[in-house]
C-alpha positions in Angstrom: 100.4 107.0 114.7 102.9 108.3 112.4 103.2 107.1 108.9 107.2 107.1 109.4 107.1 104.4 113.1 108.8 101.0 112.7 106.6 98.7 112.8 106.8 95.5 111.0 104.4 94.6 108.4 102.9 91.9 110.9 102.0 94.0 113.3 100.8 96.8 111.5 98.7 94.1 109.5 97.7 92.9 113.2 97.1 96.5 114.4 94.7 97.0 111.3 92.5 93.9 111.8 91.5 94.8 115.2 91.0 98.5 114.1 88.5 97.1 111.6 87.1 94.4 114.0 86.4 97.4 116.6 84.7 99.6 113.7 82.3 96.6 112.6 81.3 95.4 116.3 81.7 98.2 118.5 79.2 101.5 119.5 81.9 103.7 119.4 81.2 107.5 118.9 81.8 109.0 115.6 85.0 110.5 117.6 86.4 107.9 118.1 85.4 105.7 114.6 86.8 108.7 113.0 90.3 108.1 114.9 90.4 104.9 114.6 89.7 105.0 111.0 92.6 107.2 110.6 94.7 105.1 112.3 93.9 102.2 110.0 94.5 104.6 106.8 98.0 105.1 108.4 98.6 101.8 108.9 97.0 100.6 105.5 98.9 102.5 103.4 102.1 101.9 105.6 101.3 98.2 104.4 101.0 98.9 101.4 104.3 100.8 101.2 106.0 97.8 102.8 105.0 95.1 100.4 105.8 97.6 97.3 109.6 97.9 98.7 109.5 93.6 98.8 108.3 93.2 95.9 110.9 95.7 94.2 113.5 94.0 96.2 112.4 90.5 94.7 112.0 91.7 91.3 115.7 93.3 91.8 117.1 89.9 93.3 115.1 88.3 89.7 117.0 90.8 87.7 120.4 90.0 89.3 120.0 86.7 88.9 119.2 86.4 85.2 121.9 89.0 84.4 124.0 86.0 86.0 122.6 83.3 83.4 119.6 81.9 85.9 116.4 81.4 83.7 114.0 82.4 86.1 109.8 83.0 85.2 107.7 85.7 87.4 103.9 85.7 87.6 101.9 88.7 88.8 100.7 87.6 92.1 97.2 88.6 93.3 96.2 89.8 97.3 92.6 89.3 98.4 
């Protein structure tokens, strides 16, 4: 998989689940955890890269809209 694909947060989210639910319940040979692993790096940080570009694009939306006269309050949000 290449780091570059579109694919939308969803499904690599999707995509990443299964990778980990094959790792956990399936005899697979170290070739192929090792691949799969990768893959789910890939897609991890892919994820990752995704919900840094929405959250810039929120705090840039924020930005805008207080330059505007809005009054708006942020929290630092948490993922599990």
């Amino acid at each position: 998989m290449s780091e570059s694909e579109d694919i939308t947060f969803e499904d690599a989210l999707k995509q990443l689940e299964e990778i980990v639910h094959e790792l956990d319940e399936s005899e697979l040979t170290l070739d192929n955890a090792l691949a799969k692993f990768e893959t789910g790096v890939a897609l991890s940080r892919l994820c990752h890269r995704q919900l840094d570009d929405a959250e810039m694009r929120i705090e840039q939306l924020i930005e805008d809209d207080c330059e505007g006269g809005a009054e708006v309050r942020t929290e630092q949000m948490m993922l599990d």
